[in-house]
Each structure stands twice: as structure tokens, then as C-alpha cells.
C-alpha positions as CSV (number, residue, x, y, z in Angstrom):
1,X,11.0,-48.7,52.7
2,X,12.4,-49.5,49.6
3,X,14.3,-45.9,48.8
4,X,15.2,-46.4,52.0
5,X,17.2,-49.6,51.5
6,X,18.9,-47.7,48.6
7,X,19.8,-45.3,50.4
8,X,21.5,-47.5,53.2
9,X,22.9,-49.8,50.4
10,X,24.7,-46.6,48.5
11,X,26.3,-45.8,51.9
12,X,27.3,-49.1,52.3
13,X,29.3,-48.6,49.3
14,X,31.1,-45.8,50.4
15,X,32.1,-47.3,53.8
16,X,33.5,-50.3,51.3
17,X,34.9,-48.1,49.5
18,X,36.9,-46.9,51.9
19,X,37.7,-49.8,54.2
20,X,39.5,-51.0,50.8
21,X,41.8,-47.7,50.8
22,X,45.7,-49.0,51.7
23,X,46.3,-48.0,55.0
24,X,49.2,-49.7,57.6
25,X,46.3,-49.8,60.2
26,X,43.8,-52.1,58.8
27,X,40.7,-50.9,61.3
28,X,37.8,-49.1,59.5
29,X,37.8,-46.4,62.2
30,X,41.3,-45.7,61.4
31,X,40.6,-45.6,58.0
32,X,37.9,-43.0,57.6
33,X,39.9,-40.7,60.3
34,X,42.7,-41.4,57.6
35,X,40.1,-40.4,54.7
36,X,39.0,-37.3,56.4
37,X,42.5,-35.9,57.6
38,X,43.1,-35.8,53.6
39,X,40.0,-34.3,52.5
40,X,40.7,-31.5,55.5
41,X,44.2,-31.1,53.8
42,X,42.8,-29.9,50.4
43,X,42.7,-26.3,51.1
44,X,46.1,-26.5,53.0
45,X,48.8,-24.2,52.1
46,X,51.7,-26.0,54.4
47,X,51.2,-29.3,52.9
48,X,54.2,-29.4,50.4
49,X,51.5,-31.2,48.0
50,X,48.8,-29.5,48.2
51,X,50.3,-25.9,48.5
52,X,52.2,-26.6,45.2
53,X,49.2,-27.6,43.3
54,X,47.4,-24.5,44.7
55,X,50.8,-22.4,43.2
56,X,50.3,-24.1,40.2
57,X,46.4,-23.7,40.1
58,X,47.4,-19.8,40.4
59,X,50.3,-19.9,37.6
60,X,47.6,-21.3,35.5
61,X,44.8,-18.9,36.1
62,X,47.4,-16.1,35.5
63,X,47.9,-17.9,32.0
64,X,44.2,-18.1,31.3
65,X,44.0,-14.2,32.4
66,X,46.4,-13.1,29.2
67,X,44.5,-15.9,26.8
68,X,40.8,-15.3,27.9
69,X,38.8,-15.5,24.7
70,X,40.0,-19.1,22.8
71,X,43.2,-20.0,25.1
72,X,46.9,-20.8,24.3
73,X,46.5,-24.0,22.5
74,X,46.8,-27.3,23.3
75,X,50.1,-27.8,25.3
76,X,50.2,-24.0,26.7
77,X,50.6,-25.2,30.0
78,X,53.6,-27.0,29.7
79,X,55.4,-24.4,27.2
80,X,54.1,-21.2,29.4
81,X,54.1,-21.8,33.2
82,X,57.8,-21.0,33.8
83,X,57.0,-17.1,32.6
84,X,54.5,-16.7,35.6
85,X,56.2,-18.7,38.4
86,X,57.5,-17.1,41.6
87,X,59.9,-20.1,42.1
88,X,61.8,-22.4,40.0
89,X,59.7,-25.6,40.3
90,X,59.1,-28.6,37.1
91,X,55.8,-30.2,36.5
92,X,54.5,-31.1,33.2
93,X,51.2,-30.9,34.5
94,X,48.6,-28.2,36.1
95,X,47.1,-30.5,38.5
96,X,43.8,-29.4,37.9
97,X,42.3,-30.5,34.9
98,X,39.3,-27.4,34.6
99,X,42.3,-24.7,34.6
100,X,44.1,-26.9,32.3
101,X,41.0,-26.4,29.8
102,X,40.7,-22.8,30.7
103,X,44.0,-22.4,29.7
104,X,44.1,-24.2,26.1
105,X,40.6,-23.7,25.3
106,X,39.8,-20.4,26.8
107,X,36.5,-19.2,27.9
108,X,34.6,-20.5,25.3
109,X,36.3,-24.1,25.9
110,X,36.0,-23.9,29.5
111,X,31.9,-22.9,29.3
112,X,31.2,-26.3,27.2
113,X,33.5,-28.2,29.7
114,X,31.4,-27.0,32.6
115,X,28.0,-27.1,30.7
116,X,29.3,-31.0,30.2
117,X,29.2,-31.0,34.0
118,X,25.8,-29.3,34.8
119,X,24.3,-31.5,32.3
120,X,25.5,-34.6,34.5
121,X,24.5,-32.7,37.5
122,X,20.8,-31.8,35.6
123,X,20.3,-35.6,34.7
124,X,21.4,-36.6,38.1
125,X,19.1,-34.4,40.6
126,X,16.0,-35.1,38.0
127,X,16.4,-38.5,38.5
128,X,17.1,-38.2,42.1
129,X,13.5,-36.1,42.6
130,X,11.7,-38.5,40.5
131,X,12.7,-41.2,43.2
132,X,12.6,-39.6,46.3
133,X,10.0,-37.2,45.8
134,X,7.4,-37.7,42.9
135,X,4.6,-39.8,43.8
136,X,5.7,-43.2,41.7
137,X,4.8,-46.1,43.2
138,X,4.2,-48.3,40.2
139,X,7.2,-50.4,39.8
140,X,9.0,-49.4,42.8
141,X,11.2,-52.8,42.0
142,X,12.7,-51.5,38.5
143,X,12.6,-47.8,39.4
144,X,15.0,-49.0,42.6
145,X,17.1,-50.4,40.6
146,X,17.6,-47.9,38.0
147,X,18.0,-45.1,40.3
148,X,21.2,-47.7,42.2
149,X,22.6,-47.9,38.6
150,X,22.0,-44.1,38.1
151,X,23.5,-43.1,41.4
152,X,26.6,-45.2,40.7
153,X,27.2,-43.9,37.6
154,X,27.0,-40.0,38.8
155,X,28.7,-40.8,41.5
156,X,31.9,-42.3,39.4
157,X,32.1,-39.6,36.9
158,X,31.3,-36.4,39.5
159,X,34.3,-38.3,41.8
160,X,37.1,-38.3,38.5
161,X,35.6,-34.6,38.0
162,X,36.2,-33.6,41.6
163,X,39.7,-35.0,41.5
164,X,40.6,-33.5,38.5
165,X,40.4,-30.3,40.1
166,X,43.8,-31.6,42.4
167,X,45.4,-33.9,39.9
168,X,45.8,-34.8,36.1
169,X,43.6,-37.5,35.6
170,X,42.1,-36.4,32.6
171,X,45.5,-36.1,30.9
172,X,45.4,-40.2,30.9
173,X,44.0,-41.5,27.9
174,X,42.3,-44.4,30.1
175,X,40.6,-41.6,32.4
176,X,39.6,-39.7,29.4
177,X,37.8,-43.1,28.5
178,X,36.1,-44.2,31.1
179,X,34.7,-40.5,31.7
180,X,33.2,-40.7,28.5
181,X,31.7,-44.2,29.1
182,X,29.6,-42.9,31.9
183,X,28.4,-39.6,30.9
184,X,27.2,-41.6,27.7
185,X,25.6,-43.9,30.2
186,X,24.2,-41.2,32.0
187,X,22.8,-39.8,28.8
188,X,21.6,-43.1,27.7
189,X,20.0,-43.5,31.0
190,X,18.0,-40.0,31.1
191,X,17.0,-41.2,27.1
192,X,15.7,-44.2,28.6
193,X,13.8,-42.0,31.5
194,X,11.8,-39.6,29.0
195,X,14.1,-36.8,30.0
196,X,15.5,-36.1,26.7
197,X,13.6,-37.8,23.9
198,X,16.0,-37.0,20.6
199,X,14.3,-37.2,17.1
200,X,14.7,-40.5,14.9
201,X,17.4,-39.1,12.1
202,X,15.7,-38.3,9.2
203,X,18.1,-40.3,7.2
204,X,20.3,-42.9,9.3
205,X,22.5,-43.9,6.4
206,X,24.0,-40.3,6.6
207,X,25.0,-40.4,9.9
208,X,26.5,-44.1,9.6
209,X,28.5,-43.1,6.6
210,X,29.6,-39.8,8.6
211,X,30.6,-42.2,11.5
212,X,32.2,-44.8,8.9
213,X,34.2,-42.0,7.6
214,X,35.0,-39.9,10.6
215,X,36.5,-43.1,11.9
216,X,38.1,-44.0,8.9
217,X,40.0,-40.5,9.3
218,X,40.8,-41.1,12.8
219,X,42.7,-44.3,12.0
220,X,44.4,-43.2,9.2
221,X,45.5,-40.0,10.9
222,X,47.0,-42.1,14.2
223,X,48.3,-44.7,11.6
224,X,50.5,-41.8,10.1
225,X,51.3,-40.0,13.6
226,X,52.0,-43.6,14.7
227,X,54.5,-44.1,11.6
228,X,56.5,-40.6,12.0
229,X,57.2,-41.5,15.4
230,X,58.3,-44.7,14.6
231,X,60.8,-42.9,12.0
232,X,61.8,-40.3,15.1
233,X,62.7,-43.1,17.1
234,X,64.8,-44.8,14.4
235,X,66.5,-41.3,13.5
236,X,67.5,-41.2,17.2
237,X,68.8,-44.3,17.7
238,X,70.6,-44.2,14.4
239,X,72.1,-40.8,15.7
240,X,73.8,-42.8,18.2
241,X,75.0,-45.3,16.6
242,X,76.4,-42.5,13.8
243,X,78.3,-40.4,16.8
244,X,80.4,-43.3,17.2
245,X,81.6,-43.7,14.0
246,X,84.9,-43.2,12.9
247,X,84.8,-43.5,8.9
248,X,83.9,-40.3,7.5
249,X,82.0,-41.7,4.6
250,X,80.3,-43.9,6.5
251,X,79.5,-41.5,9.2
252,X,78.2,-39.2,6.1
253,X,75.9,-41.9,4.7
254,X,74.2,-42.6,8.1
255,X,73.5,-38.8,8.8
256,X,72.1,-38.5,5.2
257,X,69.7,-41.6,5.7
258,X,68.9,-39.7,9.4
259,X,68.1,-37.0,7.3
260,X,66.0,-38.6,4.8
261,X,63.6,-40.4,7.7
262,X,63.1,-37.5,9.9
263,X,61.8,-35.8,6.5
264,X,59.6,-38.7,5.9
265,X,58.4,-38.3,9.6
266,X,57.4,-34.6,8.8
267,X,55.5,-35.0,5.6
268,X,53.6,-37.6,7.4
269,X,52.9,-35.2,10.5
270,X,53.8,-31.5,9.8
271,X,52.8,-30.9,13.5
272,X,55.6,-32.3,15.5
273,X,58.5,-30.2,16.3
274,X,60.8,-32.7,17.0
275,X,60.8,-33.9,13.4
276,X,62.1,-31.0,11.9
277,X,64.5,-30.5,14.5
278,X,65.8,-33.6,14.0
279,X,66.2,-32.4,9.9
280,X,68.4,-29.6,11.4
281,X,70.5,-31.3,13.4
282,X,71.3,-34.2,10.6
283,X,72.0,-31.8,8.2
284,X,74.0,-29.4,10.6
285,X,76.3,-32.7,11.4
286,X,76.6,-33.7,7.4
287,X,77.5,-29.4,7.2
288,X,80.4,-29.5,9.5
289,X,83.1,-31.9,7.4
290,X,81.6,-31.0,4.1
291,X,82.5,-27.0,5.0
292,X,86.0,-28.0,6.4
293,X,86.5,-29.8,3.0
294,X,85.1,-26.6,1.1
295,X,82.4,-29.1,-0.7
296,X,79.6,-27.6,-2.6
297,X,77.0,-29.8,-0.9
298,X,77.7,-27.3,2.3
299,X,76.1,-24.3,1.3
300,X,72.8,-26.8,0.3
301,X,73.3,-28.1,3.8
302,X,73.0,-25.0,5.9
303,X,70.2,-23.8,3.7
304,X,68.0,-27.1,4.8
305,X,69.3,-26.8,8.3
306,X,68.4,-23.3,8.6
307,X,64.9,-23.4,7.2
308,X,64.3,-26.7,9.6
309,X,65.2,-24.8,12.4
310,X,62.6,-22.4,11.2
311,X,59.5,-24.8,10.9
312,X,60.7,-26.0,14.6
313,X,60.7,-22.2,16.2
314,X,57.1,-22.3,14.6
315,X,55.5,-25.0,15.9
316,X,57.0,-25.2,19.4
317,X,58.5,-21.7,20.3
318,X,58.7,-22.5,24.2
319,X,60.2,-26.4,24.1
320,X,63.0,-26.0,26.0
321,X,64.0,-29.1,24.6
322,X,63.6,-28.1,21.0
323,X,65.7,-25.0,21.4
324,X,68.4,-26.4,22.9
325,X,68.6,-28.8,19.7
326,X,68.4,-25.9,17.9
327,X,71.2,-23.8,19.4
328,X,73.6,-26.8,18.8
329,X,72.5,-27.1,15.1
330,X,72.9,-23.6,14.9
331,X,76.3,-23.3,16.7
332,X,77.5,-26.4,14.2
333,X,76.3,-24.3,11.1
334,X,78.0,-21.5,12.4
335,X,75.6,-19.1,12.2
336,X,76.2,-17.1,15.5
337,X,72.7,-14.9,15.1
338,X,70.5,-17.8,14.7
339,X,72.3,-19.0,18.2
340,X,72.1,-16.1,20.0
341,X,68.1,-16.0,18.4
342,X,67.3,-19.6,20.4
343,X,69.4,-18.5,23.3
344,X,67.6,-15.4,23.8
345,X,63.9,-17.4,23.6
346,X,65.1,-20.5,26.2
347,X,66.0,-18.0,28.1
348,X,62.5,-15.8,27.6
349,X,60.7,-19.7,28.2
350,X,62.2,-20.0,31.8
351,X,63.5,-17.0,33.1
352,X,64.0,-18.6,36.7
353,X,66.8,-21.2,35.1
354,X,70.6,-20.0,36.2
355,X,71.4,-22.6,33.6
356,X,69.7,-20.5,30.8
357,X,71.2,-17.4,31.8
358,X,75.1,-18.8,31.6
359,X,74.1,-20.5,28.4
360,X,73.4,-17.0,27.0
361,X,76.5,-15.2,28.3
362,X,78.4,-18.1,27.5
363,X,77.4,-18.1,23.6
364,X,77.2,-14.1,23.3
365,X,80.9,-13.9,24.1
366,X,81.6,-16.5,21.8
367,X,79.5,-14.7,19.0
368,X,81.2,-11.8,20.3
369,X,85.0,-12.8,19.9
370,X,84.3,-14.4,16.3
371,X,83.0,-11.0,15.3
372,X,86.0,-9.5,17.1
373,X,88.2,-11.7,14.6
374,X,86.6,-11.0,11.6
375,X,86.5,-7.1,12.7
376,X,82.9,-6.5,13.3
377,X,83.4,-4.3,16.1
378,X,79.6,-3.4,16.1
379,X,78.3,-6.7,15.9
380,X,80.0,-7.7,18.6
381,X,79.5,-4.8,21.0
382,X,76.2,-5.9,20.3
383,X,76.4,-9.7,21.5
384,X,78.1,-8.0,24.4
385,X,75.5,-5.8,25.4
386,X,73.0,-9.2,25.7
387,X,75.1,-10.8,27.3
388,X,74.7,-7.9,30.2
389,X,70.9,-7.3,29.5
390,X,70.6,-10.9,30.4
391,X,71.4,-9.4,33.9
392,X,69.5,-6.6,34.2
393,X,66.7,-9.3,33.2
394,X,67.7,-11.6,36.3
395,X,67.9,-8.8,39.1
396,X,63.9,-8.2,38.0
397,X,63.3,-12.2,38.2
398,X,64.7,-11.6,41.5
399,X,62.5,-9.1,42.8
400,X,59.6,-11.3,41.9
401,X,60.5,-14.7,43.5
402,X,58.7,-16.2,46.6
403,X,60.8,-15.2,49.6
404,X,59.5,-18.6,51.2
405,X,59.5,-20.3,48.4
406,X,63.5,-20.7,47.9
407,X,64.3,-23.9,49.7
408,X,63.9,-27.2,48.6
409,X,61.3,-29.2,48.3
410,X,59.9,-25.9,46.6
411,X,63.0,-24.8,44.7
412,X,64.3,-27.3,42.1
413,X,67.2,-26.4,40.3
414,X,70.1,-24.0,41.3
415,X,69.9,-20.4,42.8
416,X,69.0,-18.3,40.4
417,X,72.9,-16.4,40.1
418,X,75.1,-16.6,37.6
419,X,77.9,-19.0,37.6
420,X,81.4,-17.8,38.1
421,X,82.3,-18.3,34.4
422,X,79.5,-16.1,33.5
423,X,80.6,-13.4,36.1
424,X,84.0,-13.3,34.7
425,X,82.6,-13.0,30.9
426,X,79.5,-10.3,32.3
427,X,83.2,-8.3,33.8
428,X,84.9,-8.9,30.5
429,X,82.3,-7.7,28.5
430,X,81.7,-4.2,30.6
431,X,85.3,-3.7,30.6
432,X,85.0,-4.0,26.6
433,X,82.0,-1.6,26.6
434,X,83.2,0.8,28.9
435,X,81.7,0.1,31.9
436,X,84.8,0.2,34.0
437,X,82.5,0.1,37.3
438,X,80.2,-2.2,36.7
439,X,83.5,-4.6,35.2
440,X,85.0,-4.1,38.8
441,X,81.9,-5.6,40.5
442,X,81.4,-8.4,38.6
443,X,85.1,-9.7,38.6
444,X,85.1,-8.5,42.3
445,X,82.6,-11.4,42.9
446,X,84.7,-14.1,41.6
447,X,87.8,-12.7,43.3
448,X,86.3,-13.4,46.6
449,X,85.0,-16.8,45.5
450,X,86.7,-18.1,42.6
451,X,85.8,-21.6,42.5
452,X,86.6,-23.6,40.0
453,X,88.5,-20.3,38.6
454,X,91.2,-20.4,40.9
455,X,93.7,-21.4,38.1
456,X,92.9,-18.9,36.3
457,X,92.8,-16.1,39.4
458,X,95.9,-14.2,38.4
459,X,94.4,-13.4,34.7
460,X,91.0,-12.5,36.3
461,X,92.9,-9.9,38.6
462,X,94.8,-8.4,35.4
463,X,91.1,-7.3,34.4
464,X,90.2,-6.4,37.6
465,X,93.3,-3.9,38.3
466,X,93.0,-3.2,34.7
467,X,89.4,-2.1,36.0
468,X,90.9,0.1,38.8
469,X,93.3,1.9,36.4
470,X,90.1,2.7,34.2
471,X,88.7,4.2,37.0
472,X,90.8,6.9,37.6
473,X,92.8,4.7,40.3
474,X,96.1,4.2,38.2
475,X,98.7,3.9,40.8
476,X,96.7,1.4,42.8
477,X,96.1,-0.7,39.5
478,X,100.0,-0.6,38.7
479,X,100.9,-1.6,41.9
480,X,98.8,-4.7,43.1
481,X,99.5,-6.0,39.4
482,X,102.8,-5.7,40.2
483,X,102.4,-7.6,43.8
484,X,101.0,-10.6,41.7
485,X,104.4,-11.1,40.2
486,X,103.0,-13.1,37.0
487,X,104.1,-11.8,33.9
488,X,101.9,-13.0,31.6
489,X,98.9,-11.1,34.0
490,X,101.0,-8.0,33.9
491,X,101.5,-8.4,30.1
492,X,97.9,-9.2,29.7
493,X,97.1,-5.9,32.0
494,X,99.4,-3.7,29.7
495,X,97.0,-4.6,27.2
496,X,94.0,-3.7,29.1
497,X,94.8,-0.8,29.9
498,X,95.5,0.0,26.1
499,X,92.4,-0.7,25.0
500,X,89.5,2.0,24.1
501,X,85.7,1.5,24.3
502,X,84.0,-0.5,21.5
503,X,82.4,2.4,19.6
């Protein structure tokens, strides 16, 4: 009768427990229908939320697939997910905290996280068949109410382990927490039982001076972290403060002192990329007026800059955030191969992201034309032949994308094409490589839609017709730059048409 009653009382619970869920209809009926509509949605795949957690659940098992044996680190998920994605779509999380593991930790990670879990289960069904099935009628009272206790403790931790398979609970601190109180209570609970009887330690003292010091490590490692982020956030704010400025010494002193604390921040945690990267761009700002005013102090500058921008590409080679801090630091030092270096890899770390693909055609004709000036014809036919791999690379992301999958909600972010800019400097650049054809269809595309190149139509059409002359259509070039009637697109074609291959 008693066991029973327990059982009875523990379903009680539940229906409590879900007569408090928030619902506009406040009738319990209402609310369990309510309760089991979302549980039958779980393994839909036309629920936008629960289809996109089952994408990302796949995204992540595809990770864990090429990192089997000890994982991608901690953080892999959010650095990697873009390379494996059918659509564009942002998350910083995998929404299911066991593929989550698999994925940083690896097989061998993921086999202790589960064994964590059997262990719980083990504990649970011992205790279970000692109540409802062994012969133990000798203090039925306590053995009730230790097996309520027990049951409400498996019961909290095996729900926050079911839920972490749709959502990122165990990426909160506080989750993580209270987790860990009630396995422990578990285990304490199945120590009290007989289940597990562990030896008395040998020598107690060691283990409390182990604990002592173990914590003592703990806080002084969190005390430092704690500090260097403190300095991060001063270095930022300060770098606001020093873009306003107007005085050049002044503006100098600040950036130096920016300089100085982001350093601090790294000695005291050489794990944080953003530290570093903060060294870079301080000391690529300081570079800039100090190289204008051919000071000797430069040449230190872009040394440090350059070698901070190194650490960063080491510790967090897929931030996007990082590499676009990079990028800038490098464009302010000037150093167009470092650039084009960053460019490449924000591209490589989301190569769904039109953005990422302009940004790269964008900077390799810059890097192009300043090698064009200083009469590095090689170098720059180089920058100019990434700029039009970078297209080649997005008709392949095209072939792979999720036909239904395109749209918003699921899309986020803008087609993946290349902005008109872009198209005009991917036609430029095969017209300077000799790729007369290919130049035609590029500039053909912004010809037809021109957008915010309209002002600029006439010069677009000199390299266009320029195009059609290279082709072996010369009278037809001549004459519709001649039906323009702009002589600065006419001159500008004359040019063109002058011009020989980059060799």
C-alpha cells in the first residue's frame, strides 16, 4: 500500500508540474493537450524550431565525423559550423548539448559523458528494484521516503539531460551547477544504500591539501582571467574615447597606454584571442602617423603589430570577429599579404557569407593596384587571380545549398551573390588577365542591373565594349562606345583596348 501511495504521490507531481506550465488557457486538460502537442513536435522537420535544431544536430555530427578520436577543442562548434551548413543560418550554440561534447571532446569525451549518464540510470533502477521488487519490509516508512527523495532527484537530472539533447542548457553555468548537485546527491544517496561502499583514504590530509590547493589554483586562475578582461574592457572603451581625439599627441599617448593594458591582459591570460588582437590594432593605429612622419618608432610598431596578429591567427583561427580586427590592423600597417592572408581565412570560416566574398574582391584589387603602382606586375596578377578563385569557390557553395532552405526564417543574411561592386572588380580583373569572355559576363551583369553603379554606367560600358573589341568583335566595340557620346569612357576605352595581358 505504501509503494503504492508513492507512486500516486510522484504522479501527482507531474500533473503539478504541469498545471504550473504558462498557458493562456488556464484548464489542466488544456494544458497537458498543450504538453503533449510539444513533445509530438520533437521529431518534426516543419516546425521552424525544431527542424533547425535537427540541421544543426546534423552540422554537428558532420563536425564530430572529421574530429572522431579527441574532438575540435573547446569552442569548435561555434568556430566550425559555417564550413558544413547547407544554408546561411547564426547560432552560437548546437542545441544539443551530447553533440556539443562529441564535437569538443571526441569519442573519448563523449564515452565518459554518457558513462556519467548510465551511472545515474544504474543507481536509479537499483534503487527502484530494491523498492518495488525485493522483499524489504523492515522500515517500509524510511525506505518510502528515501526512494521519494531518490526518485526526485533522477528524475531532475535525467529531465535537464533529456532537454539538453534540444537546447543548450548545459552551456549555463547555473545548469552546469545544479546538474552536478544531484548527480552528487545521487551518488551520495547509493553510498548511503550499500551500493557503492568507497574505501576510507588511507591518508585524509592528502586529499584535503589536494582540495585546498586545487581550489586555491582555481581562484587564482579566474582572479587573473577575471583581471585581463577587466583590462579588455578598459582598452575598448579607452579606444573610443581615443578615436575621437583630435590632438595628435594626445591621441598617441592614449593608444600607447591601450597598448600597454591589452599586453598586461595577455600575460595574465595567454589564451584569449581578443587580447592580442587588441595589441595589433593599438599599435597599427600608433603605426599610421608615426610612418607618415617617417619616425623611427614605426618600423618597431609594425613589428609588434604583426607578430600580435600572429598569436591571434593561433589561438582563434575561425573568429570571424577576430579576423576582421585583423584585416583592419593589417590594412593600417599596410601590409597587403597579411590582408589578403585574413581575408582569405574569413572567407574559408563562412563560405555562405556574400559579405565575405566582396570583402575579398574588394581588398585583392586594392592589393592589386598598389602592386600595379609600385610595378609588381606578378604580384598583382596574383591578387587578381583570388579575387576570381573566390568565384569559382561560391558557384561550388552554390551547388551545395538547401534548395528549401533559402527563404527566411531559414536564410539569414543576404543571397549568397556577389554585390555589384564586386562584379565590376571580378570584370576588371579578367579583363586584366585575359579573360576577355569571362570580363564580358561579369560586367554584362551589372549592365543590366546597375544599382547603385548607375553613376558610374558609362565607365563600366568602356570595359565592357573594351571586352567586345578583345573578342574579336572590334567594329561593334568602336561603335556603341561611340553611341555613349562620353569622352572620358571613350578615352578610358582607347586605353583598354591598348592594354596586353599581365604576363
Amino acid at each position: 500500500m505504501e509503494k503504492t501511495s508513492a507512486v500516486i504521490a510522484v504522479i501527482l507531481l507531474l500533473l503539478i508540474a504541469i498545471a504550473a506550465i504558462p498557458h493562456k488557457d488556464q484548464s489542466l486538460a488544456v494544458k497537458v493537450k498543450h504538453t503533449i502537442t510539444e513533445m509530438n513536435m520533437i521529431p518534426s522537420t516543419t516546425s521552424f524550431s525544431y527542424a533547425t535544431r535537427h540541421m544543426q544536430t546534423d552540422w554537428g555530427l558532420q563536425i564530430f565525423k572529421d574530429n572522431m578520436l579527441n574532438g575540435a577543442g573547446a569552442g569548435a562548434w561555434n568556430a566550425l559550423y559555417h564550413r558544413y551548413q547547407d544554408y546561411l543560418f547564426w547560432t552560437t550554440e548546437t542545441h544539443n548539448h551530447f553533440v556539443q561534447v562529441a564535437i569538443e571532446t571526441g569519442i573519448i569525451g563523449l564515452m565518459s559523458f554518457l558513462a556519467m549518464w548510465a551511472g545515474l540510470l544504474f543507481i536509479t533502477g537499483w534503487r527502484a528494484k530494491r523498492f518495488f521488487v525485493l522483499d524489504n519490509k523492515n522500515n517500509i516508512e524510511e525506505q518510502t521516503g528515501k526512494w521519494i527523495l531518490n526518485w526526485g532527484v533522477a528524475c531532475a537530472a535525467i529531465l535537464i539531460g533529456v532537454h539538453a539533447f534540444f537546447d543548450f542548457d548545459l552551456s549555463l553555468g547555473a545548469m552546469d551547477v545544479l546538474l552536478w548537485s544531484l548527480l552528487a546527491l545521487a551518488n551520495s544517496g547509493a553510498v548511503i544504500d550499500s551500493i557503492f561502499q568507497p574505501k576510507a583514504a588511507s591518508a585524509p590530509w592528502l586529499l584535503f591539501t589536494a582540495g585546498i590547493v586545487l581550489t586555491a589554483l582555481l581562484m587564482i586562475m579566474g582572479a587573473r582571467n577575471t583581471i585581463a578582461y577587466n583590462l579588455f574592457l578598459a582598452c575598448d572603451k579607452s579606444m573610443q574615447t581615443a578615436a575621437q581625439m583630435k590632438d595628435g599627441l594626445e591621441k598617441e599617448k592614449e593608444l600607447k597606454r591601450i597598448q600597454e593594458m591589452a599586453e598586461q591582459a595577455e600575460k595574465l591570460d595567454n589564451n584569449n584571442a581578443l587580447y592580442p588582437a587588441t595589441v595589433a590594432q593599438a599599435c597599427a593605429l600608433r603605426f599610421l602617423p608615426l610612418a607618415r612622419a617617417n619616425d623611427s618608432r614605426a618600423a618597431e610598431l609594425r613589428n609588434s603589430a604583426r607578430e600580435a596578429i600572429h598569436k591571434t591567427e593561433k589561438l582563434a583561427p575561425y573568429n570571424i570577429r577576430v579576423r576582421g580586427s585583423m584585416i583592419n590592423s593589417a590594412m593600417m600597417l599596410q601590409d597587403y599579404e597579411l590582408m589578403m592572408h585574413n581575408a582569405n581565412y574569413l572567407l574559408e570560416a563562412n563560405p555562405l557569407d556574400a559579405n565575405a566574398y566582396d570583402n575579398v574582391v574588394m581588398l585583392s584589387a586594392m592589393a592589386a593596384d598598389n602592386s600595379m603602382q609600385k610595378g609588381d606586375k606578378q604580384k598583382a596578377k596574383t591578387y587578381l587571380q583570388n579575387a576570381l578563385n573566390k568565384a569559382a569557390i561560391m558557384d561550388t557553395q552554390k551547388k551545395k545549398l538547401n534548395p528549401a532552405r533559402l527563404q527566411a526564417p531559414y536564410w539569414q543574411g543576404r543571397p549568397l551573390e556577389f554585390s555589384s561592386r564586386s562584379y565590376f572588380e571580378l570584370g576588371k580583373a579578367s579583363y586584366l588577365l585575359g579573360k576577355y569572355q569571362q570580363a564580358e559576363g561579369y560586367l554584362q551583369k551589372i549592365i543590366d542591373n546597375p544599382g547603385d553603379l548607375a553613376p558610374e554606367i558609362n565607365a563600366i560600358k568602356a570595359w565592357y565594349f573594351a571586352g567586345v573589341y578583345k573578342n574579336g568583335r572590334q567594329a561593334e566595340g568602336n561603335t556603341a562606345i561611340q553611341n555613349i557620346n562620353d569622352a572620358q569612357a571613350a578615352n578610358l576605352y582607347s586605353q583598354l583596348i591598348s592594354l596586353k595581358p599581365l604576363d
